[in-house]
C-alpha positions, -999 to +999 in steps of 0.1 A: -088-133-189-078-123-223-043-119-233-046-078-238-059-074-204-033-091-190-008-072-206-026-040-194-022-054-158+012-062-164+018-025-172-002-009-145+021-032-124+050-021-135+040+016-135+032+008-097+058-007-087+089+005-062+116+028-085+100+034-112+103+073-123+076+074-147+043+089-141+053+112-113+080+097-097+071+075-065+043+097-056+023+093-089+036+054-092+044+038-058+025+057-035-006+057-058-013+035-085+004+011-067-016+014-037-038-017-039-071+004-036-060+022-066-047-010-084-082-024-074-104+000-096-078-004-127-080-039-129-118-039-123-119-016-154-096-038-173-117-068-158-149-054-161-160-056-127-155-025-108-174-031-083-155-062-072-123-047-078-128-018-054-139-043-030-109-064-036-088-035-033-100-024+000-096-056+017-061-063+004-050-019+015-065-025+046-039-059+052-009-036+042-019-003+054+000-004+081+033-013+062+060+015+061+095+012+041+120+028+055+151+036+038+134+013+006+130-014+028+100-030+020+086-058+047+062-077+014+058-067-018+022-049-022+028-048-061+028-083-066-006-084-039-025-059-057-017-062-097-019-104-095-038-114-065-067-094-073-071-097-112-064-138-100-095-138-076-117-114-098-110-136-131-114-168-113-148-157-098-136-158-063-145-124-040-121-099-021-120-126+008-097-146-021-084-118-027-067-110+000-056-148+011-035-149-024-022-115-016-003-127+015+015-158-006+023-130-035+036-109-018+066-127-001+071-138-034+072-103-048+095-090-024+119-119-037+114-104-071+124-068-063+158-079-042+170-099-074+159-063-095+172-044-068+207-067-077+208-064-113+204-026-112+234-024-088+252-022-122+240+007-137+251+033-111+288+021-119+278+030-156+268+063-150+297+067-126+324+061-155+303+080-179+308+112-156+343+103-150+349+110-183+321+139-187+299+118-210+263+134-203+245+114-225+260+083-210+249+093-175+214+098-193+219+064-209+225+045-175+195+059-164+169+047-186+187+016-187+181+011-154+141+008-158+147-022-184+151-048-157+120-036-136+101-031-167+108-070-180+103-086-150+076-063-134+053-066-166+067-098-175+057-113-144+026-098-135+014-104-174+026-139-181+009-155-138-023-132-145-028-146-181-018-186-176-025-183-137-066-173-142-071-212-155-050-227-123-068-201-097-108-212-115-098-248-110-085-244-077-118-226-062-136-251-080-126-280-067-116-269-034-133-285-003-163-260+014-142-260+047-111-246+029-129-219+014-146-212+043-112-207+059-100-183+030-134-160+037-127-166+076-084-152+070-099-125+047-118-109+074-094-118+099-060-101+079-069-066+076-077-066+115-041-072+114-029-042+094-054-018+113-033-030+143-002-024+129-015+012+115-027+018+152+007+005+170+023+033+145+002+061+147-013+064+190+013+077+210-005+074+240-018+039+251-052+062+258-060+069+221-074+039+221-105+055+236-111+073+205-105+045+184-131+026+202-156+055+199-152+055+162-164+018+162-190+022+184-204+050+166-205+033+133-224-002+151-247+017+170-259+041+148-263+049+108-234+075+102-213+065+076-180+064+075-176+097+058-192+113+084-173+097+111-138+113+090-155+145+092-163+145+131-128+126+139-109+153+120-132+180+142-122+159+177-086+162+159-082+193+155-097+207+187-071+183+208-045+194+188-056+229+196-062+224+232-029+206+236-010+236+216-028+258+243-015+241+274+023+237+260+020+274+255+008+283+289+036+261+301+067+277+284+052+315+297+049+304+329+081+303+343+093+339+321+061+350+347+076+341+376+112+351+374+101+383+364+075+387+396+114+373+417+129+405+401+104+428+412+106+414+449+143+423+446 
C-alpha cells in the first residue's frame, strides 16, 4: 500500500467516524461512509479492488449490523473495523473472511480510541461556554472547529500511519501462518456475521413467531433461484399486507365497544 492511499483511508476514516460534522453531519458521515459496506467500496477504489472491497465490506456490516448506540454509546468501534481491517486484509492479499477476523480485534481497540477523544474534547465545551459568558461569537465558533482537531489527528493519524506500516506486518503474518489457523480465520469469518444477524433479529421481531418469516426467507433463497433482491421486494409485499391486516383488526377493536354501548342505550 502506497503512502497516498493510505492517507486517503486515513481521511475517509476520519470523515466516517462518530462526531464528525462534516459531510452532512452524522447521517452523511457516521451513518454512511462510515458504514463498513460503504467504507468497503472506497477503499477498494483507493486499493484497486472493488470487487474484494465490497465483499469485505459486507462481511464485516453484516458482524455489526446489529449494533445500536444509544445516547453515543457505542458497544465496538466500526470505524476502526471498516477503514483498517479491510484495506489490512485487501493489501495483504487476504479475503473478506480476514477481513472480518481483524475487524473484531480493531474494533475494541477503536472504541478505546474514541473514549480518550471523547476525553480531550470535554475541554472545548467549557471554551465555548466562557466565550458566550462574555458574548464572544466568534469564540463560540472558535471552540467548535477546534473541537474536530483531536478526532481529525488521531482518527486520520491512526487509521493512515497502522494501514501504511501495518500492510508489511498483516502480508507476513498470512504468509507464514499455519493452514489450520487460517482455516480457523475463514471458519470465524462465516461464523461472526451469524452473530450480528442474531443480534439484528433479537432487536427487530417482537413476537417469538416472526421467526417463521425469517425462516421462509432462507428457505426460499436455498431452494430456489430468487435472488436476494427479489426476496426484499416480496418480504416488503408480506410486510405491508400484515401491517395492513393488523391496522384492520386494531381498528375493528377500538369501534367495537362505541357499538355496543350505543345498542345499551337504545335498549333503555
Amino acid at each position: 500500500m502506497s503512502f497516498f492511499q493510505a492517507l486517503l483511508i486515513g481521511l475517509f476514516a476520519y470523515l466516517g467516524s462518530k462526531r464528525t460534522p462534516w459531510f452532512f453531519g452524522v447521517s452523511g458521515g457516521w451513518n454512511m461512509i462510515g458504514r463498513p459496506l460503504v467504507a468497503g467500496l472506497i477503499v477498494g477504489i483507493i486499493l484497486g479492488d472493488v470487487r474484494g472491497g465490497v465483499i469485505a465490506g459486507a462481511m464485516v456490516q453484516a458482524l455489526f449490523i446489529g449494533q445500536i448506540t444509544p445516547g453515543g454509546a457505542m458497544p465496538a468501534d466500526v470505524n476502526w473495523a471498516a477503514y483498517i481491517g479491510i484495506p489490512l486484509a485487501l493489501a495483504a492479499g487476504g479475503t473478506g473472511e480476514q477481513a472480518v477476523a481483524l475487524a473484531v480485534p480493531l474494533s475494541m481497540l477503536g472504541l478505546g480510541l474514541f473514549n480518550f477523544i471523547m476525553t480531550i474534547n470535554a475541554y472545548f465545551p467549557h471554551m465555548g461556554d466562557k466565550a458566550a459568558e462574555k458574548g464572544d461569537g466568534s469564540g463560540i465558533h472558535k471552540a467548535t472547529y477546534l473541537a474536530a482537531v483531536p478526532s481529525f489527528i488521531l482518527r486520520a493519524g491512526s487509521a493512515m500511519i497502522i494501514c501504511y506500516l501495518g500492510t508489511p506486518v498483516a502480508e507476513a503474518l498470512l504468509n507464514n501462518m499455519p493452514e489450520i489457523v487460517l482455516h480457523f480465520f475463514e471458519v470465524a469469518g462465516k461464523l461472526l456475521p451469524a452473530i450480528g444477524f442474531a443480534m439484528l433479529l433479537k432487536q427487530s421481531l417482537s413476537k417469538t413467531w416472526m421467526l417463521v418469516l425469517f425462516l421462509l426467507g432462507w428457505i426460499l433463497i436455498g431452494s430456489t433461484s430468487m435472488s436476494v433482491t427479489a426476496l426484499a421486494i416480496f418480504a416488503t409485499a408480506v410486510a405491508f399486507i400484515f401491517v395492513m391486516a393488523q391496522g384492520n383488526q386494531e381498528a375493528a377493536a377500538a369501534v367495537q365497544p362505541a357499538s355496543v354501548e350505543e345498542d345499551d342505550c337504545y335498549e333503555e
